[in-house]
N, C-alpha and C positions, 0 to 999 in steps of 0.2 A: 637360242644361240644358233650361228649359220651350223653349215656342215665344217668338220674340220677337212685343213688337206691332209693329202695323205701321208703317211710317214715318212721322213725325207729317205734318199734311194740310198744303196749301201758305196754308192761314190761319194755321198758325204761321210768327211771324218767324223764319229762319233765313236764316243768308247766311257766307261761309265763315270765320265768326270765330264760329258760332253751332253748338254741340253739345248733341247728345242722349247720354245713358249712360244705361242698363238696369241698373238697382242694387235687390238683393235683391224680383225681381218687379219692379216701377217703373220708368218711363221719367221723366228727369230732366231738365230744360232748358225753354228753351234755356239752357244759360253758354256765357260765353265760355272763351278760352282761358287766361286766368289764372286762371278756374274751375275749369277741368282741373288744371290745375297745382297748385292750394293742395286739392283733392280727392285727388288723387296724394299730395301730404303727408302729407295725414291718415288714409290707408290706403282711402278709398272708392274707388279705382280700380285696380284692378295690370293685369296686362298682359292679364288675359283679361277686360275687360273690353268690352263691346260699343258701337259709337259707331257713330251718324248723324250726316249731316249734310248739308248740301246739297251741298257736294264729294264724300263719297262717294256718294250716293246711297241707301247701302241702308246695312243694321247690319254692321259688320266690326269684326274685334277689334281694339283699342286699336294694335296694333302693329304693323297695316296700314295705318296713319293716319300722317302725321306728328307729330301729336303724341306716338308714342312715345319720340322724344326727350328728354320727359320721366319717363320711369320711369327708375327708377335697380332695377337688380336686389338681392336683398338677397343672394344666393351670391354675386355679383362683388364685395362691396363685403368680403364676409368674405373672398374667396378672393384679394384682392391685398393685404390688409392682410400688413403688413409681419410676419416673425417676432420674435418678444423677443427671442432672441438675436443680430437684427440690431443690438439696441439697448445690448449689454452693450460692455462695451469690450473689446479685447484683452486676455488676460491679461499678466499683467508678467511679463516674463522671468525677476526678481529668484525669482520664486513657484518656477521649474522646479527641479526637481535636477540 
């Protein structure tokens, strides 16, 4: 991964509802947190993504942040999905020999 820039200067507004993301080269921001959130949706942030902000201080990844609680992982979402033959019914007894 390059180097990150540096943290943006205290002439930018930021205050703890106020994020920076590092997306493909680019520092992004400020948004807020419902910024994060519909960027998370739309695939511009996953979990290694790098965030400022005036509560952390410096650049840390996404999931040293609270707002990790917004990433939803895509193995978890596969890996609990139910099996299909959870969804079959019993066989009928009538069927056995």
């Amino acid at each position: 991964m390059p180097a990150l820039p540096p943290a943006p200067d205290s002439a930018t507004p930021a205050g703890p509802e106020r994020w920076f993301y590092h997306h493909q080269g680019h520092v992004v921001g400020p948004v807020s947190t419902s910024e994060i959130q519909l960027s998370i949706a739309n695939g511009l942030i996953d979990s290694y993504t790098m965030i400022w902000s005036a509560e952390t201080g410096r650049w840390v990844p996404i999931v040293q942040t609270r707002l990790a609680r917004y990433l939803v992982p895509a193995a978890a979402s596969a890996a609990t999905a139910p099996l299909i033959d959870s969804y079959l019914p019993p066989p009928d007894r009538r069927d056995r020999p």
